[in-house]
SELUMFI-287823 format. One record per atom (N, C-alpha, C): x, y, z. Coordinates in steps of 0.001 Angstrom, whole numbers, plus 500000, padded with zeros to 6 digits. Layout:
! SELUMFI-287823
XYZ
...
***
This chain:
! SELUMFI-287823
500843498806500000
500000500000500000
500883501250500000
500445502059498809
501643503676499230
500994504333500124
501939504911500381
501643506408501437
501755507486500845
500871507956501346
500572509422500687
501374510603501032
502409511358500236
503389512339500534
502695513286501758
502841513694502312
502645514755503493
502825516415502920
503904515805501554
504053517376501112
503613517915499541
502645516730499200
501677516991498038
501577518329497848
502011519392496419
501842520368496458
500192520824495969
499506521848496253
498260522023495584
498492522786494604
497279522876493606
497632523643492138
497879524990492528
497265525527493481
497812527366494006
499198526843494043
499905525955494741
501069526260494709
502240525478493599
501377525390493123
502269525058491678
502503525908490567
501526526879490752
501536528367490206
502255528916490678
501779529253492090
503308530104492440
504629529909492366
505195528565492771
506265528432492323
507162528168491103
506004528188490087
506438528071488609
506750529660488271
506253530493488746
506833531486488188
508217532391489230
508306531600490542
508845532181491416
510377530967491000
510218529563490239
511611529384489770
511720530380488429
510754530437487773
511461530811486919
512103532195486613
511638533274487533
512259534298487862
514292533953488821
514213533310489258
515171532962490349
516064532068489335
515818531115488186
516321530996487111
517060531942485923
516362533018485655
516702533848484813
517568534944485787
517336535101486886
518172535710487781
520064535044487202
519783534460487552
520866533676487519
522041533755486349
521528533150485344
521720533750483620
521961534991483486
521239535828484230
521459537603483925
522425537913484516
522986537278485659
523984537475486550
525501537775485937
525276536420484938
526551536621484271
527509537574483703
528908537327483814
529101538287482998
529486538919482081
528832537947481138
528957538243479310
527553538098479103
526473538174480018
525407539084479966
525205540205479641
526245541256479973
526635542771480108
527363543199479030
526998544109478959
527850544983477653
529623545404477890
529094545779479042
530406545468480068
531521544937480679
531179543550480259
531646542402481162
532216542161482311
531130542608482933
530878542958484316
529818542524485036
530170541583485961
528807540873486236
527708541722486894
526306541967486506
525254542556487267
525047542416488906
524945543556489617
524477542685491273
523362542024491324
523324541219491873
522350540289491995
520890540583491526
520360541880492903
519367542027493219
518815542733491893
519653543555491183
519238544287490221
519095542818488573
519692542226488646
519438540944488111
518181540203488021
517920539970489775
516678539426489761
515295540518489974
515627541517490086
514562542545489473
514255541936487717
515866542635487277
515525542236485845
514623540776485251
514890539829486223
514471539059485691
513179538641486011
512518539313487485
511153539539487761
510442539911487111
510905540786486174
510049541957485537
509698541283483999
510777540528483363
510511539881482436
509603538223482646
510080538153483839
508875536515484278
507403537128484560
507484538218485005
506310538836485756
505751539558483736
506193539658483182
505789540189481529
505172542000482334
506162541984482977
506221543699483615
506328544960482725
508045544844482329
508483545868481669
509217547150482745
509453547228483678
509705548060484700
511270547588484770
512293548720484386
513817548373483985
514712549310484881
515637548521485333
516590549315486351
517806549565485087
517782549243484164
518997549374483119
518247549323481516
518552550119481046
518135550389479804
518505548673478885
517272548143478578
517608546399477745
518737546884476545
518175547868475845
519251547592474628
521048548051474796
521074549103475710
522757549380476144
523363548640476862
522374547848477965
523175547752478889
523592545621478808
522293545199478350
522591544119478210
523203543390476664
524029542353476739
524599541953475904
523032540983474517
523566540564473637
523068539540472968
522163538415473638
523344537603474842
522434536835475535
521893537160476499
522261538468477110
520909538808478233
519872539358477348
519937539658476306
518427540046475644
517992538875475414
518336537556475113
517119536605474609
516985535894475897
517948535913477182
517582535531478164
516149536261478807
516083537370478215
515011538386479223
513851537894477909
514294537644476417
512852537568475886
512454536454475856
513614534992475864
512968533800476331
511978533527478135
512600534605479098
511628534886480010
510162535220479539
509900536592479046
508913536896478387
508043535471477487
508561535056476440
507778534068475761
506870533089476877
508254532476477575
507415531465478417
506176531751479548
506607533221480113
505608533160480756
504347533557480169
504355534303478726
502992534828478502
502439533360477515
503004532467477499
502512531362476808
501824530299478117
502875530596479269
502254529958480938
503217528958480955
503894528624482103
504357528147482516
503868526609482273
502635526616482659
501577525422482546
501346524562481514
501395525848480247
501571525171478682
502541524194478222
503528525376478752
504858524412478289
504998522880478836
504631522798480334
504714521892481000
503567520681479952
502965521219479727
501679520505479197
502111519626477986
502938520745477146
502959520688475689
504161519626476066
504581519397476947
506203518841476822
505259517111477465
504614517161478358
503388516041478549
502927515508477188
502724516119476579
501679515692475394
503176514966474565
503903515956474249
505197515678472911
505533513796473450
505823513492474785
506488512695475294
505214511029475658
503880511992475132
502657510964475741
502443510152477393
503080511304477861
502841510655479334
501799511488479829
500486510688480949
499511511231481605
499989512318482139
499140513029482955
499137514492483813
498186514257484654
498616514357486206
497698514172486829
497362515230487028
495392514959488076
494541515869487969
495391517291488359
495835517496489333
496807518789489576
497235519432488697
498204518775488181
498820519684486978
497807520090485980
496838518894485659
495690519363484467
494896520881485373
494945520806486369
493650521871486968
495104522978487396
496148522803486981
497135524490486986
497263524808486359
497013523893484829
497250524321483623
495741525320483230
494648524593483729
493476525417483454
493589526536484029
493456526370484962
493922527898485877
495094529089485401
495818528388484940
496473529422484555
496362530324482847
495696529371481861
495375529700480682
494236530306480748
493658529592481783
492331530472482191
490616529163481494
491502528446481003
490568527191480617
489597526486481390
488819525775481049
487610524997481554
488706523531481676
487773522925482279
488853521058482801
488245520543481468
487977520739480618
487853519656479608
488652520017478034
488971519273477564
489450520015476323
490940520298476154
491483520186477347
493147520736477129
494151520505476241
493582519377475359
494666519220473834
494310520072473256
493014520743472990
492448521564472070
493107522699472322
492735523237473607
492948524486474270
494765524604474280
495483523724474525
497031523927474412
497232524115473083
496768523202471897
497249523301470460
496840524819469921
495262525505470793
495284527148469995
495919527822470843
496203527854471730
497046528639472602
498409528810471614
499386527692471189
500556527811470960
500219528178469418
499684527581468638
499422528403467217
498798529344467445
497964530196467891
497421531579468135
498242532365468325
499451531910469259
500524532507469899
501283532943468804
502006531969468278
502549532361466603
501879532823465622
501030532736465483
500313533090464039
500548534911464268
499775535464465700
499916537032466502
500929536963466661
502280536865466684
503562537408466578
504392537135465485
504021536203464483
504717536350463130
504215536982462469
502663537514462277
502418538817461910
502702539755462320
502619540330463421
503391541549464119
504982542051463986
505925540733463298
506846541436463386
507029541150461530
506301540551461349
506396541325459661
505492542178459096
504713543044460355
504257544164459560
505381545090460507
505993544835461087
506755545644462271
507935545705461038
508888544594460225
509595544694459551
509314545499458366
508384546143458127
508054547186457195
508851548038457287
509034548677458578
509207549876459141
510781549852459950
510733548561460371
512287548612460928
513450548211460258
513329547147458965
514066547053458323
514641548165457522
513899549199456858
514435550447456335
515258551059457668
514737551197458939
515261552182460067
516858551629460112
516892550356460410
518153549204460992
518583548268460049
518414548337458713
519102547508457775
518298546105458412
518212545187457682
518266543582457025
518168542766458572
519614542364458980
519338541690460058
518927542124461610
519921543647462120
518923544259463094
517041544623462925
516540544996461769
515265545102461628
514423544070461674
514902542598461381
514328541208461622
514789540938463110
515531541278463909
515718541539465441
514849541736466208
514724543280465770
514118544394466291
512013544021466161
512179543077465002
510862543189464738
510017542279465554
511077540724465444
510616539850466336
510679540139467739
511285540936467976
511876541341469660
510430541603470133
510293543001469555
509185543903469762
507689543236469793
507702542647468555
505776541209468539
505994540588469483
507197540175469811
507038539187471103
506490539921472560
507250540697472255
506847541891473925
505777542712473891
505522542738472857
504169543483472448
502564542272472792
502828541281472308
501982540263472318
501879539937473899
503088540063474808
503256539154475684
502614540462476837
502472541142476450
502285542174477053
503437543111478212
504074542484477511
505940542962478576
506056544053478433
505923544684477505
506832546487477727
508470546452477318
508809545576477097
510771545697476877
510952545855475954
511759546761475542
511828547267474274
513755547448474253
514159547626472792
515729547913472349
515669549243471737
515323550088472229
514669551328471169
515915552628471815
516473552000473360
517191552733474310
518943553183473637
519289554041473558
520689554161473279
521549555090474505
522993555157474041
523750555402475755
523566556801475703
522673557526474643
522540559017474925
520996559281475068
520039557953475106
519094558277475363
518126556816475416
518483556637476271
518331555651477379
516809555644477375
515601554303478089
514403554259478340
513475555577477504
513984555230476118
512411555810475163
511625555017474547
511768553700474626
510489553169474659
510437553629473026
509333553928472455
508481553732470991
508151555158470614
508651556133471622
508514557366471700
508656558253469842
509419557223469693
510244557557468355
509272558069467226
508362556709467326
507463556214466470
505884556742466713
506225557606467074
504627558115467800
503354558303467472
503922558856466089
502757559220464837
503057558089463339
503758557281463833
503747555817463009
502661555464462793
501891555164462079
500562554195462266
500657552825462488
502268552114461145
502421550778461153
502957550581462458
504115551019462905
504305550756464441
503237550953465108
502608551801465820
501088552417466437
500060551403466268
499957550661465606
498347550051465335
498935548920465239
500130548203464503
500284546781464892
500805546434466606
501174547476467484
501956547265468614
500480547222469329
499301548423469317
497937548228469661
497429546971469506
497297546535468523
496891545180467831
497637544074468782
498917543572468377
499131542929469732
499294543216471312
499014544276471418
498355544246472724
497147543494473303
495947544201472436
494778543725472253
494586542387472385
495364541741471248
494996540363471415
495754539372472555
497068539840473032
497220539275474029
496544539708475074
495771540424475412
495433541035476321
493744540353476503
493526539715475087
491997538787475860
492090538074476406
492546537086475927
492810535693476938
492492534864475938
492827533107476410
493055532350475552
492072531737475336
490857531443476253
489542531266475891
488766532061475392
489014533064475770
488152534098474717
488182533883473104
489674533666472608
490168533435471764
489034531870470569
489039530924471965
488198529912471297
486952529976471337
486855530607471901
485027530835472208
484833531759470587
485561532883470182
485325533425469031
485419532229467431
486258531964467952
486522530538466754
485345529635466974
484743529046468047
484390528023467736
482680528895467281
482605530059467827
481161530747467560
481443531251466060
482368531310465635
482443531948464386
482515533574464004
482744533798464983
482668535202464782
481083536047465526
480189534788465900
478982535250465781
478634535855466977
478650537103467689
478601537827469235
477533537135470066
476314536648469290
475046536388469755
475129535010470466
476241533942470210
476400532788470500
477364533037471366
478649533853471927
479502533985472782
478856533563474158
480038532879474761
479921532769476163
479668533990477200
478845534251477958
479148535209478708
481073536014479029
481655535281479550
482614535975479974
483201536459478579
483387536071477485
483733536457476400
482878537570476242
481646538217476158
481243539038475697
481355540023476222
481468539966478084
481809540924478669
483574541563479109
484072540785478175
485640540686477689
485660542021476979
484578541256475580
484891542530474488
484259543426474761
483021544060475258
482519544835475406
482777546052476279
483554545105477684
484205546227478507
486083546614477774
486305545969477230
487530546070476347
487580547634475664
486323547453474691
486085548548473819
485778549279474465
484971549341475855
484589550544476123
485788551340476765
486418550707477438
487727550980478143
488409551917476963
489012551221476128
489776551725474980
489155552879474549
487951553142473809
487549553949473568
487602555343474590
486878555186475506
486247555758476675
487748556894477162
488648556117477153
490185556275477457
491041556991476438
490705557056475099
490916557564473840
490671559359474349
489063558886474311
488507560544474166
489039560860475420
488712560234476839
489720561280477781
490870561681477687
491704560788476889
493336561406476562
493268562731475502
492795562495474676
492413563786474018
492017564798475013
491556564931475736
490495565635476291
492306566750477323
492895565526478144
493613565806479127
494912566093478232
495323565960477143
496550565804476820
496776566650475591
495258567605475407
495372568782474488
496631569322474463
497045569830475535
498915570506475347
499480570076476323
499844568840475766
501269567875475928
502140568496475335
503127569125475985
504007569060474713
504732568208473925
504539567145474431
504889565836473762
504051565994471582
503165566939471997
502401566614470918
502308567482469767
503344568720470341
503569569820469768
504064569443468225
503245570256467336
503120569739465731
502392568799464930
501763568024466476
501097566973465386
499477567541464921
499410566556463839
498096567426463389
496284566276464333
495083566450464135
494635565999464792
494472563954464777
494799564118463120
494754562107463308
496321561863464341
497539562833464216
498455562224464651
498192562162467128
497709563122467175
496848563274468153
496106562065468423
495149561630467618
493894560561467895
495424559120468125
496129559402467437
496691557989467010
497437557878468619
498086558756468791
499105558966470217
497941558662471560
497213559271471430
495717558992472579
495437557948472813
495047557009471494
494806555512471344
496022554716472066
497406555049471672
498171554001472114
498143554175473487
497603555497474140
497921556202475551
497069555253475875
495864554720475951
494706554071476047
494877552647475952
495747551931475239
495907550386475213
496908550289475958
498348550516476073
499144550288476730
499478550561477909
498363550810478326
498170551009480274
497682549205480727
496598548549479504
495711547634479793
497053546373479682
497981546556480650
499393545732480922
500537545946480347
500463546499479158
501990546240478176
502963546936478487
503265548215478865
504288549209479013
505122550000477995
504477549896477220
505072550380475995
504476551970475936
505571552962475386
505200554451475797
505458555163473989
504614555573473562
504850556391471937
504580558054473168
504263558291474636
504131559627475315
505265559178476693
505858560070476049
506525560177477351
505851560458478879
506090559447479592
504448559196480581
504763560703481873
506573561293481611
506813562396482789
506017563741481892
505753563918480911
504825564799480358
503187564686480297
503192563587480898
501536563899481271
500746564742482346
499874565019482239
499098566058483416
498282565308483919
498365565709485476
497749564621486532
496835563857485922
495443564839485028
494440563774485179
494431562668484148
495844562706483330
496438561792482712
496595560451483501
497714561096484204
498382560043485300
497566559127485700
496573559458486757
495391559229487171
494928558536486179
494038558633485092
493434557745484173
494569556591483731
495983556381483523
496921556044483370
497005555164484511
496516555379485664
496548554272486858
495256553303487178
494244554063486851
493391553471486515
493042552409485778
493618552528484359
493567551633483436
494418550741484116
495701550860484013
496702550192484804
496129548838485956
495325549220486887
494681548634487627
493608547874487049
492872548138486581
491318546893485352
492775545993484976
493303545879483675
494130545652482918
493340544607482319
493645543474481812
493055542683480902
491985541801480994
491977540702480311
491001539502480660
492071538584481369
491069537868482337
491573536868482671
492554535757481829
493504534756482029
494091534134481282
494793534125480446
494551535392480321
495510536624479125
496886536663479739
498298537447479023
499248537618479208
498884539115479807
498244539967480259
497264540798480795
497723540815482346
498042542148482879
497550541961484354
496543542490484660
496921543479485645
495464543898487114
494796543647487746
493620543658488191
492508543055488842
491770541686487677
491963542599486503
491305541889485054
489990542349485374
489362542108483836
488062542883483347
486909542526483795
487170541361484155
486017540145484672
485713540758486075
486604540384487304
486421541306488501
485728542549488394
486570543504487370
486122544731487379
484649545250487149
484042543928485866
482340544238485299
481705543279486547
482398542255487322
481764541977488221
481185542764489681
482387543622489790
481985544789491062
481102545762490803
481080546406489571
480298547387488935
479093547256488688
478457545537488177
477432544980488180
476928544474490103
477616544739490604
477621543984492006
476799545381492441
477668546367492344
477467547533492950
475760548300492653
476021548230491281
474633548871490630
473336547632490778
473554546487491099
472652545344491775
472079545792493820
473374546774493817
472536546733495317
471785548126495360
472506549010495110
472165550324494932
470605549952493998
470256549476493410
468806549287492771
468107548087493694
468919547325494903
467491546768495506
467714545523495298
468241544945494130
468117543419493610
468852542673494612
467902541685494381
468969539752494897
469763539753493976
469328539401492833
470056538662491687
471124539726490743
471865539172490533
473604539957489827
472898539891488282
472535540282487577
472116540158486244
473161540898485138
473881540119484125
474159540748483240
473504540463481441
472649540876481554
472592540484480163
471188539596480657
471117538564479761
470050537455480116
470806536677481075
471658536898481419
472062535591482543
472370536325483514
472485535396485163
472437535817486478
474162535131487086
474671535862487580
475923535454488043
476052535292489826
476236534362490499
476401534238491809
476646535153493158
476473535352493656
476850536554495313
478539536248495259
478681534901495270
479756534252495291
480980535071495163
480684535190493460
481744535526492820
481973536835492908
481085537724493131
481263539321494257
481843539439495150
481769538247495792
482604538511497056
484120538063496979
484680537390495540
485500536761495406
485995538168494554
485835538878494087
486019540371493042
486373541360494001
485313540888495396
485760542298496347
486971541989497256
486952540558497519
488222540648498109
489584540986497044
489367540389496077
490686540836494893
490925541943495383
489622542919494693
489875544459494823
490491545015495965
489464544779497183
490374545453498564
491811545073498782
492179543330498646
493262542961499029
494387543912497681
493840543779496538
494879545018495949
494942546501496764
494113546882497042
494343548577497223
495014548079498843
494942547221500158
495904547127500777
497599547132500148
497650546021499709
498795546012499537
499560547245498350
499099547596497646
499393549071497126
499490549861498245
498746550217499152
498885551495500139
500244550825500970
499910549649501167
501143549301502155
502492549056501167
502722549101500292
503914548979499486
504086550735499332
503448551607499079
503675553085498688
503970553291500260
503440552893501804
503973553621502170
505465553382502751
505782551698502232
507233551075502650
508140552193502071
507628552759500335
508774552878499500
508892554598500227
507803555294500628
508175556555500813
508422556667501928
508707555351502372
509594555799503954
511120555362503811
511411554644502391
512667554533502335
513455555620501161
512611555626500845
513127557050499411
513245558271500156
514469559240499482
514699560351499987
513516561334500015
513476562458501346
511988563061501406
511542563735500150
512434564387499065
512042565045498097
511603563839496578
511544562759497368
510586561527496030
509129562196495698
509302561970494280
507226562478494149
506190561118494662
505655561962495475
504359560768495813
503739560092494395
503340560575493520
502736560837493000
503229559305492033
505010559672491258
506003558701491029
506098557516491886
505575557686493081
505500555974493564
504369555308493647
503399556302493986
501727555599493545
502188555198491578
502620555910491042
502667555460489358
502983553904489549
504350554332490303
505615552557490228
504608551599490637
504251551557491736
503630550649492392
502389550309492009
501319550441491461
500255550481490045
501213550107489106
501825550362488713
502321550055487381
502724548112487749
503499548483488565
504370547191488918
503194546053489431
502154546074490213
501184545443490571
500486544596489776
500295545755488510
499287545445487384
500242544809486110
501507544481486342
502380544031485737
502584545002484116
502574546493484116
502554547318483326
503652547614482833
504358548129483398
505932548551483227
506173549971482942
504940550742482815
505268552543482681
505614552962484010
506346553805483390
507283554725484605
507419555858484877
507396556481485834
507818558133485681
509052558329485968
510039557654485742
511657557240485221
512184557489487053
510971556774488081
511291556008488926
512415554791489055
512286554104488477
512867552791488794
514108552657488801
514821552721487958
516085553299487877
517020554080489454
516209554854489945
516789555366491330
516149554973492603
515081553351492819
514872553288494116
516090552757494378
515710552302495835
516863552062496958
516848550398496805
517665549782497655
516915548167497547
515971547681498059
515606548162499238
514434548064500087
513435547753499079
513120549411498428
511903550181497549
511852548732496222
512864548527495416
513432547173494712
512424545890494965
513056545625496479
512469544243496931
510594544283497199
510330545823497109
508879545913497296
508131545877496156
509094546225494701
508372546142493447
508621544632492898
509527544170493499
509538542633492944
508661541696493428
507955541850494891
507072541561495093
505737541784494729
505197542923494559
504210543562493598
504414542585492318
505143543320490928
505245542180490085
504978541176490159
505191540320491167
505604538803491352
504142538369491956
503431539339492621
501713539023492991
500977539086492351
500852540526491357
500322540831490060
500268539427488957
501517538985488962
501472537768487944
500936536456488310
500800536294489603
500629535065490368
499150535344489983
498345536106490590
497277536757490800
497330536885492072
496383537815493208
496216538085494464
495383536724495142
494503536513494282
493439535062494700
494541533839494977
495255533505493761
496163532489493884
497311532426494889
497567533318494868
498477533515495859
498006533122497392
497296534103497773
497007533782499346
495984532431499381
495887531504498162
495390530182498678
496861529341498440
497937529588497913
499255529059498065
499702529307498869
499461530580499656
500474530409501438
498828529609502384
497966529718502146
496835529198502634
497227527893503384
497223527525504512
496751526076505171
495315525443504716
495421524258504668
493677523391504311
493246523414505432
492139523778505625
490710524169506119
489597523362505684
489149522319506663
487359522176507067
486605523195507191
485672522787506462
484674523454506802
484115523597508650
483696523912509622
483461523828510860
482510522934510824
482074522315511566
480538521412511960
479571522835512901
480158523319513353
479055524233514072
479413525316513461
478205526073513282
478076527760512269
478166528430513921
479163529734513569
478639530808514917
477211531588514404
476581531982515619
475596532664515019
475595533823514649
474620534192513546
474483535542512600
474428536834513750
475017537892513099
474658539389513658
474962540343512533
474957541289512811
475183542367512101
475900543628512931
476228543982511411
477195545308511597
476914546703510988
476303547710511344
476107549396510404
476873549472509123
476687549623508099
477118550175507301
476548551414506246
477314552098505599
477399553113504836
476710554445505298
***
């Protein structure tokens, strides 16, 4: 008769620690030192930042990617990137399947969890995951090679192109765009590009639904009327976001001077990207220290929603977000029932949206006020509420913070990152002990509110 391990891991914690080796992995690799342009080995901690930020598909850089790191710390940081926005889980899966050995229930229910899948179907769901995956980044970097091959000649522009679809798709933010006289510009370049601008939007977008969403459109055909619920309220709060976020950037960013000369499509076009690349990616065509507060602000906002579930996407995700909003406007009108649409959604899952939510805005307040008690008194508040939103929601925009925290401030954004990607739910059921239910209920009371 076997005995049963004592230290059986559960699927929460097979998540977490899949992305917590594989950060502590790429740490390692980055360490080196013919990593560096330099050849000079990186300190550690700034290493495994770097390499948080690329496991975490962050984008938040203590060293400019294209000066400072060599050849193989760039594909070390974009083979980080690939794997995690493909999931940890996949790979594991796909390498199950290649070899035909079972998966037990665990691994099958981390792999769902983390793609964001239903328990049935997972050959299906792994085979569009990894062709979806390619099909959206070998287009992206050959409409990207339009534009970069003229900029960088032949083989840097086939570099540059795949670099960029990959980080663009994955929703990372890392970019080679940086030089030693002008360091962290990001896409700035390209501002009023359209082909850069709308294919870098574009893979945002689509990494940014998620991977069931993805099949739910395929297998409906395109047809909205047959979509699954969570798919519809994917796209619908998607567009409205985007849109909604468009016209306020216009609205707030009339005189940017970032924008000085452009005419009004080059305006609409700069607004739009202002508007997608908050929803996780980190990618900047506005320099984010020229925005005006109520920029910022909308800029943190978005930052915080960020994508669909299952997506290479962070934040709370879209799902939580139409779930609280529908939660909210369900009580404020009186109702039992959560109604969206023709269908009714559980108390349950409200209360599973509100803890997300609160347990984010704790740990944000308590990370902003670690960092502004370790940063010198003249830090902008303002610059660490950005970092810390940014870093949470696994974004990577900056108000050219990062670069000068302390290590303390460091070890507080690597954690952020590193929760953001886990998710907040997953996480605190991976440090979680198992729990019975009680045999005796205490009895009901109540408490005043609002």
């Amino acid at each position: 008769m076997k005995r049963k391990s004592k230290f059986k891991l559960s699927v929460w914690q097979i998540l977490a620690l899949a992305y917590l080796g594989g950060t502590i992995l790429g740490s390692l690799l980055l360490i080196l030192p013919f990593a560096t342009q330099s050849g000079q080995s990186t300190t550690y901690l700034n290493a495994l930042f770097t390499s948080a930020s690329a496991t975490c598909i962050t984008g938040l850089n203590v060293y400019d990617t294209a000066t400072h790191w060599t050849l193989f710390g760039q594909l070390t940081i974009l083979a980080l990137i690939q794997t995690s926005g493909l999931g940890f889980m996949t790979l594991v899966s796909a390498a199950f399947l290649v070899f035909k050995r079972g998966m037990g229930f665990g691994s099958r229910n981390a792999f769902m969890l983390d793609s964001g899948g239903k328990m049935f179907g997972m050959g299906k769901l792994l085979k569009r995951i990894v062709i979806g995956t390619l099909i959206c980044e070998t287009a992206g970097a050959l409409l990207l090679m339009i534009r970069f091959i003229p900029d960088f000649g032949a083989a840097k522009g086939i570099y540059f192109s795949v670099w960029h679809s990959v980080s663009a798709f994955c929703n990372a933010g890392f970019d080679l765009m940086g030089t030693a006289e002008a360091p962290f510009v990001s896409l700035t370049a390209y501002a009023t590009d359209p082909i850069v601008s709308l294919t870098v939007c574009a893979l945002i977008i689509f990494g940014g639904l998620g991977f069931c969403v993805w099949g739910d459109m395929i297998d409906c055909k395109l047809n909205f009327k047959k979509y699954q619920l969570n798919t519809k309220v994917v796209l619908v709060v998607n567009a409205t976001l985007v849109l909604a976020g468009m016209l306020l950037f216009m609205l707030f960013e009339r005189n940017n001077p970032s924008y000085k000369g452009y005419n009004f499509g080059e305006k609409l076009l700069a607004s739009l990207f202002c508007a997608i690349t908050p929803r996780t990616a980190g990618f900047a065509t506005t320099d984010c220290a020229t925005l005006s507060d109520s920029g910022i602000l909308l800029t943190m906002v978005l930052m915080f929603i960020g994508g669909g579930s299952g997506s290479t996407a962070g934040g709370i995700r879209v799902g939580t977000f139409a779930v609280i909003i529908m939660g909210m406007l369900s009580v404020f009108r009186g109702r039992k029932d959560i109604n969206i649409g023709k269908k009714r959604i559980e108390y349950s899952l409200l209360s599973q949206a509100l803890a997300i939510f609160a347990a984010c805005l704790m740990i944000l307040i308590v990370s902003i006020l670690i960092i502004c008690a370790v940063e010198p008194a003249g830090t902008s508040l303002a610059a660490v509420e950005f970092e810390c939103f940014s870093a949470l929601s696994n974004t990577g925009l900056s108000l050219s913070l990062t670069p000068e925290l302390h290590a303390v401030s460091r070890l507080v954004i690597i954690f952020l990152m590193y929760a953001g990607r886990v998710g907040i739910l997953t996480l605190a059921l991976a440090l979680a002990e198992k729990r019975t239910t009680a045999a005796i209920r205490k009895p009901v009371d109540s408490l005043l509110i609002g």
